[in-house]
C-alpha positions in Angstrom: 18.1 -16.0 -8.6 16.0 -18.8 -8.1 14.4 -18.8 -4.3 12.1 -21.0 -2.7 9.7 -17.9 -1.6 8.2 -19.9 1.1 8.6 -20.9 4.7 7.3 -24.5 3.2 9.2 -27.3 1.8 12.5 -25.8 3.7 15.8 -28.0 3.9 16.1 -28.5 7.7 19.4 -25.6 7.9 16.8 -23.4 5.9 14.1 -23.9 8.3 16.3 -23.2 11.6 17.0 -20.2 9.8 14.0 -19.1 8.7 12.4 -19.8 12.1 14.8 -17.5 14.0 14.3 -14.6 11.7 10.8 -15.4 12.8 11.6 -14.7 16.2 13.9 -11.5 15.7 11.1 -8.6 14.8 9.2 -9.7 18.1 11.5 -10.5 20.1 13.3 -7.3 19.4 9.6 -5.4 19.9 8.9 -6.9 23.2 12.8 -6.3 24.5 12.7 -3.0 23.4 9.1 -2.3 25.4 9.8 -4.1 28.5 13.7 -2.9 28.7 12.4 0.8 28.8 9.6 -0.4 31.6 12.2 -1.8 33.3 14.9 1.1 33.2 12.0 3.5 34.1 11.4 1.5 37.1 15.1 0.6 38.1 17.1 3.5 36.6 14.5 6.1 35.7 16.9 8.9 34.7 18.4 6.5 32.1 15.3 6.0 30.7 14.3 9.8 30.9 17.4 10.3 28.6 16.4 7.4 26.3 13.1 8.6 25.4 13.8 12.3 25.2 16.3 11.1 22.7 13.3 8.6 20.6 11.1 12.0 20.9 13.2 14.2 18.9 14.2 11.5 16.6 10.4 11.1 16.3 10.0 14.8 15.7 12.6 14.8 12.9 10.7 11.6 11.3 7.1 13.9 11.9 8.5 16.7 9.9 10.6 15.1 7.6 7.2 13.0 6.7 4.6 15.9 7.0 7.6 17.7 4.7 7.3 15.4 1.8 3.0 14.5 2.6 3.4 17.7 1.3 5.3 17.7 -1.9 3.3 14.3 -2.3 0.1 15.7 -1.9 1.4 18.8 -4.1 2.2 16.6 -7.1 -1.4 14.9 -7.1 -2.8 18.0 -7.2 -0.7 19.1 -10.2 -1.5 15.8 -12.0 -5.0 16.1 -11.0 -6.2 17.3 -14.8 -3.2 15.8 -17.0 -4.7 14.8 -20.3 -3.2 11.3 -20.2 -4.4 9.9 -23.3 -2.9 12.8 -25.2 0.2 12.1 -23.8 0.1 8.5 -24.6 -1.0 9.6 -28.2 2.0 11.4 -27.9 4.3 8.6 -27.0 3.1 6.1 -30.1 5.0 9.1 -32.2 7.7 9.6 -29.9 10.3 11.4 -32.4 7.5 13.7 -34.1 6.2 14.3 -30.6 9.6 15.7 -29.4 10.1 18.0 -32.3 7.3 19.4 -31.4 8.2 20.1 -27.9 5.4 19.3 -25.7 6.1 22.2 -23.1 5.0 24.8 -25.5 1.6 23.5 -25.7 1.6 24.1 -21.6 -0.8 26.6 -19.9 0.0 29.3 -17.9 -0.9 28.0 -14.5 2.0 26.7 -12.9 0.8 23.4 -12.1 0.6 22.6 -16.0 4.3 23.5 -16.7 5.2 21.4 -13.4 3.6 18.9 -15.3 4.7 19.6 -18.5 8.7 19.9 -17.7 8.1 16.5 -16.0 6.6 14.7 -18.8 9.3 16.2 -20.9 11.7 14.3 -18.8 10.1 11.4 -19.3 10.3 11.7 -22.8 14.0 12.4 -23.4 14.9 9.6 -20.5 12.8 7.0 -23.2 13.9 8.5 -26.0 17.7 8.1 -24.9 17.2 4.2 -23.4 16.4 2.9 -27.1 13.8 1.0 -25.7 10.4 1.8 -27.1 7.3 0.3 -26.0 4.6 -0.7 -28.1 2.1 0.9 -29.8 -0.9 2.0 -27.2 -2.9 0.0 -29.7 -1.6 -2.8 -28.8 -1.1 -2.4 -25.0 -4.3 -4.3 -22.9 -5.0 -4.3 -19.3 -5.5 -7.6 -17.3 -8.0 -6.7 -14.4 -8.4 -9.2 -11.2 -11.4 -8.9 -8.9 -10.8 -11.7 -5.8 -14.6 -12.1 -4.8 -14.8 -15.0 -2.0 -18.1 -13.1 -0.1 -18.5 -9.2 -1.8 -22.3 -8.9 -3.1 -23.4 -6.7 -6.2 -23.5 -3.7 -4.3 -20.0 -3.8 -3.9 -18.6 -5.3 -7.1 -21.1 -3.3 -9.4 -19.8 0.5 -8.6 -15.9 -0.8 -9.5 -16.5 -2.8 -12.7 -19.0 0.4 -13.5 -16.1 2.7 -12.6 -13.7 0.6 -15.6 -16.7 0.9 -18.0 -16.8 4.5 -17.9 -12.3 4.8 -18.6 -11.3 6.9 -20.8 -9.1 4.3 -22.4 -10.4 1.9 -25.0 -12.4 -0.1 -23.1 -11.9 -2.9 -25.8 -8.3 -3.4 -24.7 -9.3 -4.3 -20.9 -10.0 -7.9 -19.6 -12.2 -8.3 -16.5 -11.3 -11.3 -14.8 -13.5 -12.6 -11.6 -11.4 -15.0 -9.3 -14.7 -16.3 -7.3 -13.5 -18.7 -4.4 -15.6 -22.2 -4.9 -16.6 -21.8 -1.3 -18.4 -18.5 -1.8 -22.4 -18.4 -1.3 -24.7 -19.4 -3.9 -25.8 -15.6 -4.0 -22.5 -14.3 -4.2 -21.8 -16.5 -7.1 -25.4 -15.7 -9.1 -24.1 -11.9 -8.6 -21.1 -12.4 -10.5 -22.7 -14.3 -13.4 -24.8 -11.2 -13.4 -22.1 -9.1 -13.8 -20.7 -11.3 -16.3 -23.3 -11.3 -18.6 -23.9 -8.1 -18.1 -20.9 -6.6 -19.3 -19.3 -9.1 -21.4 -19.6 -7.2 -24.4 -18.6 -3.9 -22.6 -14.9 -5.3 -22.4 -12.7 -7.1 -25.1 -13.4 -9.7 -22.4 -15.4 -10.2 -18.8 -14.7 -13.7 -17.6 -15.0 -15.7 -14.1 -12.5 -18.3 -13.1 -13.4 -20.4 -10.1 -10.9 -21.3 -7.6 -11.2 -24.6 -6.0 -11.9 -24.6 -2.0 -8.8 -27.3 -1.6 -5.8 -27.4 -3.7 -2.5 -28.8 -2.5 0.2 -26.8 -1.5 -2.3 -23.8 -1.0 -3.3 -21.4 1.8 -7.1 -19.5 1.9 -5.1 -16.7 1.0 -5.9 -14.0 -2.3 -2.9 -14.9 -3.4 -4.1 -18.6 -4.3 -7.5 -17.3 -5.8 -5.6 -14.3 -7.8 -2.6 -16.9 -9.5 -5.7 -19.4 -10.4 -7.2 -16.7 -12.5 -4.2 -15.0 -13.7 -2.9 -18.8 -15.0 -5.9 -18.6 -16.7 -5.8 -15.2 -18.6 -2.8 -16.6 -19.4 -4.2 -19.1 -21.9 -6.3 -16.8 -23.2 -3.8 -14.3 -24.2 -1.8 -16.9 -26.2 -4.7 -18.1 -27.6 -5.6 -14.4 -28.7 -2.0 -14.2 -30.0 -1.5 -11.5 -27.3 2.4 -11.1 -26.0 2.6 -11.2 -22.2 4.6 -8.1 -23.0 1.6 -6.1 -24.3 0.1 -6.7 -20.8 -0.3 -5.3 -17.5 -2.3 -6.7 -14.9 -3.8 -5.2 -12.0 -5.3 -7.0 -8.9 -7.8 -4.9 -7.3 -9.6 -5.9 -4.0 -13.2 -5.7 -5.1 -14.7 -2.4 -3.9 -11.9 -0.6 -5.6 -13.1 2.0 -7.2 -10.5 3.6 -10.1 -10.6 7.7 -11.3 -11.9 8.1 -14.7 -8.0 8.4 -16.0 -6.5 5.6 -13.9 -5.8 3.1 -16.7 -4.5 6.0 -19.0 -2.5 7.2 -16.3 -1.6 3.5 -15.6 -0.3 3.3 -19.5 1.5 6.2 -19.5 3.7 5.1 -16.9 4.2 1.9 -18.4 5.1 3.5 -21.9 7.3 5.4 -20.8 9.3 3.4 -18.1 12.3 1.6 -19.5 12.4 -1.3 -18.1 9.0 -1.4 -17.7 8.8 -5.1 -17.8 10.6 -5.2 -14.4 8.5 -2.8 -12.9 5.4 -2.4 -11.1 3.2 0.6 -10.3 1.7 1.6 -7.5 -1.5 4.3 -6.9 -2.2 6.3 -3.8 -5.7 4.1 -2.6 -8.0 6.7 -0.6 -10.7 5.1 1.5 -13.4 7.1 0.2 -16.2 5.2 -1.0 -18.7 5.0 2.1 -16.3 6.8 4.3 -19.3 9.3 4.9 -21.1 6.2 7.1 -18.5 5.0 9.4 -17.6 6.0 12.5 -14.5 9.3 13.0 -11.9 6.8 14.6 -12.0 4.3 11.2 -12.2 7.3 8.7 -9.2 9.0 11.0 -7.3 5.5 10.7 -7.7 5.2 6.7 -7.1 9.0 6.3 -3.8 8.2 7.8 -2.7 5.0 5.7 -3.7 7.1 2.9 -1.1 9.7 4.2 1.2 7.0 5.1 1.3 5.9 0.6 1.5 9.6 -0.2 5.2 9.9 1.7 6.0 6.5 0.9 5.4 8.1 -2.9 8.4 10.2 -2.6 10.8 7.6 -2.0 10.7 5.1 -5.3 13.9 4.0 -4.5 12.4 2.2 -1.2 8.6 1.9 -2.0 7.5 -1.6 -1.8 3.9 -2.1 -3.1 0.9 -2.2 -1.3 -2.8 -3.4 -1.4 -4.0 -2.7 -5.4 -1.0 -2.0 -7.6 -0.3 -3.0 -10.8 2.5 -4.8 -13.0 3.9 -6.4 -16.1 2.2 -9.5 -16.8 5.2 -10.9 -18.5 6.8 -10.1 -15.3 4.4 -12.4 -13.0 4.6 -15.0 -15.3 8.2 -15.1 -14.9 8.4 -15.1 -11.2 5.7 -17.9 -11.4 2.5 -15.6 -10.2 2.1 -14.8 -6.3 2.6 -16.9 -3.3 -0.1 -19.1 -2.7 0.3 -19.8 1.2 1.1 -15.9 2.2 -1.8 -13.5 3.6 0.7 -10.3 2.3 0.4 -11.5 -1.3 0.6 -7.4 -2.3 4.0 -6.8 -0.6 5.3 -10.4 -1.4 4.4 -10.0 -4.8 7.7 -6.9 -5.1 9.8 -9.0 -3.1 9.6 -12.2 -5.0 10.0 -10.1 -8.1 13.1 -8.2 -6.8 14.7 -10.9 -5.5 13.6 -12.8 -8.6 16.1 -10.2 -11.0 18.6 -10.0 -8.6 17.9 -6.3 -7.2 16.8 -5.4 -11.2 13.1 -4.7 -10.0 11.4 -1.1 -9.0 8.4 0.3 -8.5 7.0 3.6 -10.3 4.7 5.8 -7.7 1.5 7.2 -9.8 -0.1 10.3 -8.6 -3.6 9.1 -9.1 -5.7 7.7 -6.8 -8.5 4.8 -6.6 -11.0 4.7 -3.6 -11.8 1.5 -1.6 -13.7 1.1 1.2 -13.5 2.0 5.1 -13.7 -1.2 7.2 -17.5 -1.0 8.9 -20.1 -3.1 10.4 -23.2 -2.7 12.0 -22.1 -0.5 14.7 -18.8 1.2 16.4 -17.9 -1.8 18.5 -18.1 -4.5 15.7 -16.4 -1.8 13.4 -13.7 -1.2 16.0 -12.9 -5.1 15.7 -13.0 -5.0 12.0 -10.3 -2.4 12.0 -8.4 -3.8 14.7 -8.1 -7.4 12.2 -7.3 -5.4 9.3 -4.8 -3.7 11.0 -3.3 -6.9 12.2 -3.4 -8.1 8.6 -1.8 -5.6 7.4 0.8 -5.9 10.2 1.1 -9.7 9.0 3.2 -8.2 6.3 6.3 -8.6 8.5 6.3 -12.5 7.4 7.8 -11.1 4.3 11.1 -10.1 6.8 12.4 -13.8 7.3 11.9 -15.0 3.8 13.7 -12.0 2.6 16.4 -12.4 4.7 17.1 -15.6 3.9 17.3 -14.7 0.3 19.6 -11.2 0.9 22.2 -13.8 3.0 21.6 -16.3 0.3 22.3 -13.6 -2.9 25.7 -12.4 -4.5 24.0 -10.3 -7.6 22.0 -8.2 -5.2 24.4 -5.6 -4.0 25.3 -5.5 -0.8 24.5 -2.0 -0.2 20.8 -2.8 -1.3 20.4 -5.5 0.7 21.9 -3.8 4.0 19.3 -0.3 3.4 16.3 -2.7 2.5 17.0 -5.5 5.0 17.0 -2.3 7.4 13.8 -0.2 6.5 12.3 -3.7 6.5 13.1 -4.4 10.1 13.1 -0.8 11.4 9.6 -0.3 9.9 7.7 -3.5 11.8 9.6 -2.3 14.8 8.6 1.1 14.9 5.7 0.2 13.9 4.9 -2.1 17.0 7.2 0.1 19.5 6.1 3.6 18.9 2.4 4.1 19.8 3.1 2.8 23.2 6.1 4.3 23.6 4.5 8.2 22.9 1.2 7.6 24.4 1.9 5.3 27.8 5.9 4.5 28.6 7.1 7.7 27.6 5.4 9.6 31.2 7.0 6.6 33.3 10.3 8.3 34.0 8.7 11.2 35.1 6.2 9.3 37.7 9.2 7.4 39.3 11.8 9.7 39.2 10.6 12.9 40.8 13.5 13.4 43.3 16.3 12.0 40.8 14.8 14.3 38.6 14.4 17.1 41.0 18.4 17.7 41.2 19.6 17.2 37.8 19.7 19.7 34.8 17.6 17.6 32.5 14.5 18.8 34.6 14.6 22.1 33.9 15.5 21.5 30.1 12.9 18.7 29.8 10.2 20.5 29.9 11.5 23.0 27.0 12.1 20.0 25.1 8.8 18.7 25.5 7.0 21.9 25.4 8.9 22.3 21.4 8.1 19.1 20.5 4.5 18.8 21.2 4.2 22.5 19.3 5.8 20.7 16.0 3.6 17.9 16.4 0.9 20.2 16.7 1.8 21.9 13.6 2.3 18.5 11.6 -0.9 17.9 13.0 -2.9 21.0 11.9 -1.3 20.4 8.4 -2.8 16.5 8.4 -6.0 17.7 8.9 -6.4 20.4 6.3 -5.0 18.0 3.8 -7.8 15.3 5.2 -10.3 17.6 4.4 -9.4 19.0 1.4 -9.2 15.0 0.4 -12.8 13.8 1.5 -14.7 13.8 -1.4 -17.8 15.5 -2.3 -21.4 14.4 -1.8 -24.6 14.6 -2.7 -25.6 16.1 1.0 -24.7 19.3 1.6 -22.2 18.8 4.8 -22.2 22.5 7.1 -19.2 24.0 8.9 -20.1 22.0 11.9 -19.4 19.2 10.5 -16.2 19.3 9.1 -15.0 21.0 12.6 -16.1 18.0 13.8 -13.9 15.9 11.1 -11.2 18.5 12.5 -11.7 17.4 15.6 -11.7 13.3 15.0 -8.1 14.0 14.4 -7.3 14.3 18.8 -8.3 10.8 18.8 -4.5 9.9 17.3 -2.9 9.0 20.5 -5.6 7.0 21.3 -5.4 5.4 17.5 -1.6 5.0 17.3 -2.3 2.1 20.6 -5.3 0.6 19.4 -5.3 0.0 15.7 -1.8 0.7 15.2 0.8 -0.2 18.0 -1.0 -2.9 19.4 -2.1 -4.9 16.2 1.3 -5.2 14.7 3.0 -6.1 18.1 -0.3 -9.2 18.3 0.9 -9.6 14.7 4.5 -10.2 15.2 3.9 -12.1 18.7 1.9 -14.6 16.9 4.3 -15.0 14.4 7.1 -15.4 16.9 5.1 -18.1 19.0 4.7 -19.8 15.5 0.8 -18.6 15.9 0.5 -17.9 12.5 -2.5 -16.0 11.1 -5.4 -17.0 8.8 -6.3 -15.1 5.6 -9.3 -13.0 7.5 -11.9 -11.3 4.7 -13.0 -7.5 5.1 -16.5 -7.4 5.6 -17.7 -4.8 3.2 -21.4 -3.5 2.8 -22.6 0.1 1.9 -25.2 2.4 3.4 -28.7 2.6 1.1 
């Protein structure tokens, strides 16, 4: 379907439109906040019953996500040691390779025939579509590092981290988009870098995005489609189908697992439609997560958590910060928005709405580590967080634009649009609702009605609902922080029990995190955006610990 995926350039009926679906997440946040402060004032026995009711449907939503954070967290583990490039081996012989029957190869640990009986489904699933992908030979990775102020410390540690694959490293392209406007020293490190390992990949190139360019935003989105236009000469000119590539747009200090581009062509070789398709890793803030302060490494542990549930539900998982696609695939839907600061979520939306529904994207249970939000102290840090958070919050521009398009659609089906156009909403509501609602507006009932209260049956039964529900939250709780620290990675320093009872600890500074760099940001998020306020493309500030 061709869509204008823009608030820009609207006819004036699109625009009214557009603006009041602007309006709606906000406007619905702040109703649904200030109505319950209201009826807890004016009729606080109504409002008792409202939020009892939002607790246990919170509850179910706590266990229903700590259920599958499990199963998530579960599969990782069982794909942890997958020999990927055997697999894809595998694949480039795919009739032999079935004959042979990959699941007698399998170990005994039951992890490996997990594995195996998965990858066997694969297998038959391609084998039965008719639609073989190419040769692994011939498949090369695109990758896109957006560099507008990241220094060598940063960049170095993720292009070494590609140069050490174990995937031909001759089939990879390293693309810098630097931003024009970035430092002098900033630029001299990336033609370091350049230079350095030009010979490493089939190519290492850097593209430079000019500071003004009409019809553009400072967004990543702008810098990213500028370089990506680019490798898109140089394919053709290499006689390299569009086909035969996917691209991945990494924020700079991402840092990919030795198998991560294996793993990455595995899934693409044996998806389909893989050409309609992106594919999304579980990022872990890991790489200096050691020197920040326990609220930001609590907060990251926790969006981490938040992609390992999300990675249970294909069906519904929209991508998020640095995912990967089909190049042919980008080029089609004419690269990613270039005035939108949620270029990584736009970038599925544009492409589903794009084919008409006919889009997906394929969870991979491998991770990549980027970098905790820090400064030079906790009071600068706590700000950085607080502006990522509200960036990431930004994301809810994507629900007017995609509402115009589901009213505007007749391929899409209707059922699609109704449960997407739903999670959509629901998730920037309770996103912007909740953390209030738990931590501050839930206890006003109780402070101002003590005598209504007194004489009803609810307040003998309330405090056996409450009591239940804080014991299952404590459970879900105990369960996120054993799965935090069985995910920190290991160090050089030898950390003592102490310590990590101490990371255990970090963990009752949630209701506390759930206002501040949760709650809060993405209701200042979707104010702005209701007031017409809207937000400028703001740049992590990344720097690591000698």
């Amino acid at each position: 379907m061709k869509f204008n995926f823009s608030k820009e350039n609207l006819k004036p009926r699109a625009a009214k439109l557009q603006r009041a679906l602007e309006i709606l997440p906000g406007a619905c946040s702040w109703g649904v906040l200030l109505g319950l402060v209201f009826l807890s004032i004016f009729f606080p026995f109504s409002a008792a019953i409202l939020i009892v009711a939002f607790y246990l449907s919170w509850i179910m939503r706590l266990l229903y996500s700590t259920i599958f954070l499990l199963l998530s967290y579960l599969q990782l583990s069982i794909e942890k040691d997958t020999d990927w490039m055997g697999r894809i081996q595998g694949i480039d012989h795919l009739t032999s390779y079935l004959k042979e029957n990959p699941l007698k190869k399998s170990e005994r640990l039951w992890r490996q025939r997990i594995s195996h009986k998965i990858h066997l489904r694969h297998l038959i699933e391609l084998y039965n579509s008719k639609n073989l992908p190419p040769k692994s030979g011939e498949i090369y990775h695109l990758v896109i590092f957006p560099v507008v102020k990241e220094g060598r410390d940063i960049l170095e540690p993720a292009i070494e981290a590609i140069s050490r694959q174990n995937f031909p490293r001759k089939q990879i392209v390293v693309v810098f988009a630097l931003e024009e406007r970035a430092q002098t020293a900033v630029q001299n490190a990336v033609r370091e870098l350049e230079k350095k390992y030009k010979n490493t990949f089939f190519n290492c190139i850097t593209v430079v995005h000019p500071a003004a360019m009409a019809g553009e935003a400072r967004v990543k989105g702008a810098n990213a489609t500028c370089a990506a236009k680019e490798a898109a000469v140089f394919f053709q000119k290499n006689h390299i189908p569009f086909e035969n590539v996917i691209i991945s747009c990494f924020d700079a200090d991402t840092v990919v697992s030795l198998n991560y581009f294996a793993c990455l062509t595995y899934h693409f070789m044996v998806c389909p439609d893989r050409q309609r398709a992106s594919f999304q890793p579980i990022p872990v803030y890991h790489n200096n997560i050691w020197n920040v302060p326990g609220f930001a490494r609590v907060v990251e542990t926790g969006s981490s958590f938040y992609l390992l549930i999300e990675a249970t539900n294909p069906e519904k998982l929209v991508t998020f910060s640095s995912h990967s696609m089909s190049f042919k695939a980008l080029v089609d839907v004419d690269y990613w928005p270039v005035d939108m600061i949620s270029d990584d979520s736009a970038i599925f939306w544009k492409a589903y709405i794009h084919y008409d529904g006919k889009y997906q994207v394929i969870p991979m249970y491998v991770t990549l580590s980027m970098d905790v939000v820090c400064a030079d102290n906790w009071w600068q840090t706590a700000q950085n967080v607080y502006k990522q958070k509200q960036r990431w919050a930004w994301g809810v521009e994507n629900f007017p634009i995609v509402m115009r398009a589901f009213l505007k659609s007749k391929k899409i089906p209707l059922y699609d649009r109704l449960c997407l156009g739903f999670k959509l909403f629901e998730g920037h509501l309770s996103w912007a609702t909740s953390g209030f609602i738990l931590s501050i507006i839930g206890w006003l009932p109780i402070h101002f009605a003590r005598r209504e209260f007194a004489a009803s049956v609810a307040y003998y039964n309330v405090p056996d609902i409450a009591g239940t529900i804080f014991a299952l939250g404590f459970v879900a709780m105990c369960i996120s922080i054993a799965l935090s620290l069985s995910l920190l990675p290991k160090t050089k320093t030898r950390h003592g029990w102490l310590l990590k009872i101490g990371h255990a600890f970090e963990w009752l500074m949630v209701p506390f995190i759930l206002v501040l760099f949760s709650a809060l940001p993405a209701l200042h998020a979707q104010t702005r955006l209701m007031l017409g306020k809207y937000l400028e493309f703001w740049v992590t500030d990344k720097h690591r610990t000698k």
